[in-house]
RODO-2510 file (C-alpha; in nm, 4 decimals, decimal comma):
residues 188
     n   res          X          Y          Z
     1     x    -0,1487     2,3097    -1,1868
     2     x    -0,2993     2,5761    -1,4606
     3     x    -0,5608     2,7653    -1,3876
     4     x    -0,7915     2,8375    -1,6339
     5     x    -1,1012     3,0857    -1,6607
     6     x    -1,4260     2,9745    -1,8580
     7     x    -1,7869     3,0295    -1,9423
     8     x    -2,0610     2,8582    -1,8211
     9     x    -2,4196     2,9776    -1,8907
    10     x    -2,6496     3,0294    -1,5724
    11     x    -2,9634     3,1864    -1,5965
    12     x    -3,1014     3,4369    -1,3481
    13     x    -3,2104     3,7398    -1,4560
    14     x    -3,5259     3,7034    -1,6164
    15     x    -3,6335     3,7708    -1,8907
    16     x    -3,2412     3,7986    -1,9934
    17     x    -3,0403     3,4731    -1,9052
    18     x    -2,7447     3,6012    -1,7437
    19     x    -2,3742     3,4304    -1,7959
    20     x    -2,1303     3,3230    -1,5155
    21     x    -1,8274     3,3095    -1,5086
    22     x    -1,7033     2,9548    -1,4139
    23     x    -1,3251     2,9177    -1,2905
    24     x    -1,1694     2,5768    -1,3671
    25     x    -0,8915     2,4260    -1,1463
    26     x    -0,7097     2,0539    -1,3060
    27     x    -0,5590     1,9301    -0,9969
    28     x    -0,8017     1,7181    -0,8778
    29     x    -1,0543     1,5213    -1,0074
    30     x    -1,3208     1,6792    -0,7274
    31     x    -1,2137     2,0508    -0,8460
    32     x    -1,2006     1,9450    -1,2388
    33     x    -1,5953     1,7972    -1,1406
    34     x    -1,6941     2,0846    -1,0149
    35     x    -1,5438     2,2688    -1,2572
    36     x    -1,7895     2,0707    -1,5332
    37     x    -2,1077     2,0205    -1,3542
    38     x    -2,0777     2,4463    -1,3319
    39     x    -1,9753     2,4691    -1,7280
    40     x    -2,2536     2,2074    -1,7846
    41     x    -2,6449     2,3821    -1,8027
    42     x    -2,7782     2,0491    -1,8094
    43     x    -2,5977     1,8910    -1,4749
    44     x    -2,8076     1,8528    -1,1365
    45     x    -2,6270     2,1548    -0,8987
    46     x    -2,6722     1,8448    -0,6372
    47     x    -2,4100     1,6261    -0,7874
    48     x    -2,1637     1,9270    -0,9025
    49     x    -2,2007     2,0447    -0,5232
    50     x    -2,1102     1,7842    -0,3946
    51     x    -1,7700     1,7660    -0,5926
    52     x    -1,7364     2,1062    -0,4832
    53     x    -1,7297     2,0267    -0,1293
    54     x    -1,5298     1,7366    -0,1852
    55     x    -1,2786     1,9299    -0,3293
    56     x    -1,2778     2,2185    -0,0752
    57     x    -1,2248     1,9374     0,1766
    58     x    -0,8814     1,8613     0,0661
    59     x    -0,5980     2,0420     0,2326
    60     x    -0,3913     2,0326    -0,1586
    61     x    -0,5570     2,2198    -0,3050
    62     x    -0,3765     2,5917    -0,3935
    63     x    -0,5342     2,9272    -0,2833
    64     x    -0,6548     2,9936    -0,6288
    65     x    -0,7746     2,6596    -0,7174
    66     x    -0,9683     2,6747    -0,3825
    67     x    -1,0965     2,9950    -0,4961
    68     x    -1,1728     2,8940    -0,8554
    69     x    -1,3858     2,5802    -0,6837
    70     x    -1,5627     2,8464    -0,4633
    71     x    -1,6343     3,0225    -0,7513
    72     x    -1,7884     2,7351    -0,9320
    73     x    -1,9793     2,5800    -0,6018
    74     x    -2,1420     2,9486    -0,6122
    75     x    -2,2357     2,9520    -0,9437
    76     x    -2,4237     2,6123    -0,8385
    77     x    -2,5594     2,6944    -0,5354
    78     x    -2,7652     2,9650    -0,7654
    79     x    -2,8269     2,7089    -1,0070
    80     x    -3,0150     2,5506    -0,7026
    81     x    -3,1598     2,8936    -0,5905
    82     x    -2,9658     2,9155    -0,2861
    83     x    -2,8618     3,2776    -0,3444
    84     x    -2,7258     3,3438     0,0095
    85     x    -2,5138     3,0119     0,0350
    86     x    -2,4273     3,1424    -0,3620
    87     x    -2,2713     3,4751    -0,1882
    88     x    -2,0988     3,3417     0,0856
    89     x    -1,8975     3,1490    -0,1534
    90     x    -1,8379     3,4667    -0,3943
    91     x    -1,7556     3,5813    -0,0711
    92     x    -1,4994     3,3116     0,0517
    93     x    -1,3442     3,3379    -0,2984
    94     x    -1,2817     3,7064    -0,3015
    95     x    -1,1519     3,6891     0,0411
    96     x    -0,9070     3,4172    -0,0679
    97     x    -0,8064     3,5993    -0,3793
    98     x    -0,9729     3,9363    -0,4397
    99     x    -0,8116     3,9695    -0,7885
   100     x    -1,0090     3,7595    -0,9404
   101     x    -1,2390     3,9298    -1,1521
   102     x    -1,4620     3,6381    -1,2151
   103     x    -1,5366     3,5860    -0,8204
   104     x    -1,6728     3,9693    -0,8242
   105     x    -1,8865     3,9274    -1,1469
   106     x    -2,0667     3,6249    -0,9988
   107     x    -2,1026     3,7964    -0,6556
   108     x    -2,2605     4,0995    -0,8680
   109     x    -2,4826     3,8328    -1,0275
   110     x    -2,6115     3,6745    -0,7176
   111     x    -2,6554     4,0297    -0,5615
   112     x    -2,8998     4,1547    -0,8811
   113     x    -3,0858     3,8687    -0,7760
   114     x    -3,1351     3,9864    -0,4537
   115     x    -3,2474     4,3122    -0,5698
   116     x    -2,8850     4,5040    -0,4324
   117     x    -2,8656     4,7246    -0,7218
   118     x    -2,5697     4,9530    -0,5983
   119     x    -2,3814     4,6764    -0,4342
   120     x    -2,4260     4,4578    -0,8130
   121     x    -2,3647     4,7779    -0,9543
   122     x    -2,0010     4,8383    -0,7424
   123     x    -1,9036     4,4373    -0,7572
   124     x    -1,9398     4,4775    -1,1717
   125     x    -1,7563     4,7876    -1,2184
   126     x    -1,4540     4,6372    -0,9831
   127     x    -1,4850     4,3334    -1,1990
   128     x    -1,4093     4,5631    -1,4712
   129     x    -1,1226     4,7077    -1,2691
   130     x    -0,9596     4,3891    -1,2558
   131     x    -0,9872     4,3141    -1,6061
   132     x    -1,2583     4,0535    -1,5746
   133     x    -1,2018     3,8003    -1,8884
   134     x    -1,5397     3,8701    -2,0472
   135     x    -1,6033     4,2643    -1,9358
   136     x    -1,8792     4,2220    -2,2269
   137     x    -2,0527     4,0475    -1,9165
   138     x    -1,9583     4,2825    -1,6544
   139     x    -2,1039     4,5723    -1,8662
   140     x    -2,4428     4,3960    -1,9468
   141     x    -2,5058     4,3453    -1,6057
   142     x    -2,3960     4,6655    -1,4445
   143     x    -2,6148     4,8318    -1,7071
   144     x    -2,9122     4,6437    -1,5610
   145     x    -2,8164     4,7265    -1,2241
   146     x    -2,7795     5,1110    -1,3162
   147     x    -3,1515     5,0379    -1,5644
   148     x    -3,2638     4,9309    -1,2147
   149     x    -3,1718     5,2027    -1,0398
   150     x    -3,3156     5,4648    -1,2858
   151     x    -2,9426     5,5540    -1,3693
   152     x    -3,0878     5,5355    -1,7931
   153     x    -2,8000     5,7458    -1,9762
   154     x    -2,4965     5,5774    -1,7835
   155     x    -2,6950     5,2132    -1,8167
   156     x    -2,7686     5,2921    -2,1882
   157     x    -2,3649     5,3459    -2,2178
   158     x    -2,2839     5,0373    -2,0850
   159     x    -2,5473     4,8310    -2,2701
   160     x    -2,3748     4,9578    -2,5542
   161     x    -2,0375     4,9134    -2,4947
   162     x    -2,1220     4,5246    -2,4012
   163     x    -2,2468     4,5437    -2,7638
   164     x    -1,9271     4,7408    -2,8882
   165     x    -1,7234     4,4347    -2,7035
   166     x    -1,9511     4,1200    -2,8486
   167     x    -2,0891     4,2839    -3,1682
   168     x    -2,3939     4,1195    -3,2379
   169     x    -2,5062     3,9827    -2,9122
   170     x    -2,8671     4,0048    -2,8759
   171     x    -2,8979     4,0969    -2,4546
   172     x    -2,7676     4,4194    -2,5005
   173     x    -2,9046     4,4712    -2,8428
   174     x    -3,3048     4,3587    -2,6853
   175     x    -3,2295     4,6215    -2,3835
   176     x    -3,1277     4,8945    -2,6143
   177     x    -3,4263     4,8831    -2,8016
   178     x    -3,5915     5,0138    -2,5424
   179     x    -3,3869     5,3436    -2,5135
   180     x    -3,5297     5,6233    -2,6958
   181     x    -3,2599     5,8609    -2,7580
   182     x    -3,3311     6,2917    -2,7490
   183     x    -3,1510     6,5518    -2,7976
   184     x    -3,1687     6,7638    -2,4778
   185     x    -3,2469     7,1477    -2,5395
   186     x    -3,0214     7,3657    -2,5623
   187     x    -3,0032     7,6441    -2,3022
   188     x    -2,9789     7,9903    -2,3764
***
């Protein structure tokens, strides 16, 4: 079996649409459903859960194609709004295979949307640790976890080194505009 990371877009954060990562697993036709209804924006979460739970329900599947299908059930169970199932399955998946950057960017997704700044904060920069495939991502949301938390010059670096990794991308780009930058005085 490969395993394979994606995108799939998932909004949450308002009024910037935030990006999961989705996790793909072709083993199974359950797991590769899954798999699609969370790549898919347009998919009911009801039908792409269900393949999720179909797939968890079969003994073959490996440890990280069961946590690539937890991954992608959580990323649906937001979809729905169902935030705290949505973290108990980033949760599952990190516990099954904690180096799996993906599983700790969604988990710091689901947690902004709680309002757990310093835990979204902490699951984003480990994300980053583990070389998350898309650490544009990782850095965009920490900086609006550390925005959130009044943390401005260390959320102003990240916003711009999300734009430094995805030149042109307009999240980053809207949230900097809002920085003014001034030159502190100099002592003495």
């Amino acid at each position: 079996m490969r395993f394979l990371i994606s995108l799939a877009a998932l909004a949450i954060i308002a009024p910037a649409s935030a990006a999961a990562q989705s996790v793909v697993t072709i083993g199974t036709s359950q797991a590769r459903g899954c798999y699609e209804a969370a790549m898919s924006g347009t998919s009911r979460a009801s039908t792409g859960l269900a393949l999720c739970e179909a797939a968890l329900a079969q003994d073959a599947l490996s440890r990280r194609d069961r946590t690539a299908t937890e991954v992608n059930m959580g990323i649906l169970l937001m979809r729905d709004g169902r935030t705290h199932e949505a973290l108990a399955a980033y949760d599952r998946a990190i516990n099954l295979f904690p180096g799996l950057g993906e599983a700790w960017l969604n988990r710091g997704i689901a947690r902004m949307q709680e309002r757990d700044y310093a835990a979204a904060e902490a699951d984003f920069t480990r994300s980053l640790e583990l070389n998350v495939r898309e650490a544009h991502k990782a850095y965009y949301h920490r900086a609006l976890a550390l925005d959130a938390r009044e943390l401005y010059p260390e959320a102003y670096a990240d916003f711009q080194q999300a734009l430094e990794l995805e030149p042109g991308w307009n999240l980053p780009l809207r949230e900097l505009e809002r920085y003014e930058v001034v030159r502190a005085p100099v002592n003495g």
